[in-house]
C-alpha positions, 0 to 999 in steps of 0.5 A: 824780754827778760832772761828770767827770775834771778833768785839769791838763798840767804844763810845758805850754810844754815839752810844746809845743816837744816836739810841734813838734820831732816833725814835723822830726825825724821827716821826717829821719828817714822821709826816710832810711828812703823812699830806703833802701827805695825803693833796696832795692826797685830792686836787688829788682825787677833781680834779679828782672826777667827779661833778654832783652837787659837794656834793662828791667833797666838801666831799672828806677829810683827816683824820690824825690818830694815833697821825698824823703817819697815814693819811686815804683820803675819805668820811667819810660823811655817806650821801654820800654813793654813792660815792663807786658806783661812784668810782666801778661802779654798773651793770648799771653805770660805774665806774667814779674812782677818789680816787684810780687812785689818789693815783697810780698817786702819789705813787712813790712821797709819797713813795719818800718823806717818804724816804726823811724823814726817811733819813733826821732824820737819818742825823740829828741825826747821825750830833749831 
């Protein structure tokens, strides 16, 4: 019976300074495709949101967050309260949703474009 598989890494200094040019690569890489997304998803969500006098529509924005590795799509206007009752609904009113039909609209192209991203850094880097 044997003890196991002996495995020996060659040019392991090389395979090191790969690994670690992957995570800045890859940061500007997911940089890029968290503003194009959250930018697509804004222009989505306003064409989407019902107008009454436009206050909510105009309110819609991006906000790029953690250094721009997070994006958060709202409004953030405290004015503009009753945008979730526009979006959800009340006893009364209907739900007129806007935001989420947005993002389940473009989900698989975002999810997509983080692949992308995530692959091309990977080329990049594994190419030097």
């Amino acid at each position: 019976m044997s003890d196991g598989v002996v495995m020996k890494i060659r040019r392991k200094d090389k395979l090191r300074q790969k690994l670690l040019a992957l995570a800045p690569a890859a940061e500007k890489e997911i940089k890029s495709a968290v503003e194009k997304s959250a930018t697509e998803l804004e222009s989505s969500a306003k064409h989407f949101a019902p107008v009454d006098s436009g206050a909510m529509k105009a309110g819609i924005k991006t906000r790029i967050e953690r250094g721009g590795m997070a994006a958060r799509v709202g409004v953030f206007d405290p004015k503009l309260f009753y945008v979730r009752f526009v979006e959800f609904g009340t006893r009364t009113a209907p739900a007129q949703p806007f935001l989420f039909p947005s993002y389940r609209l473009l989900r698989r192209r975002i999810r997509g474009r983080f692949s992308r991203a995530i692959n091309k850094a990977a080329k990049e880097v594994a190419g030097k």
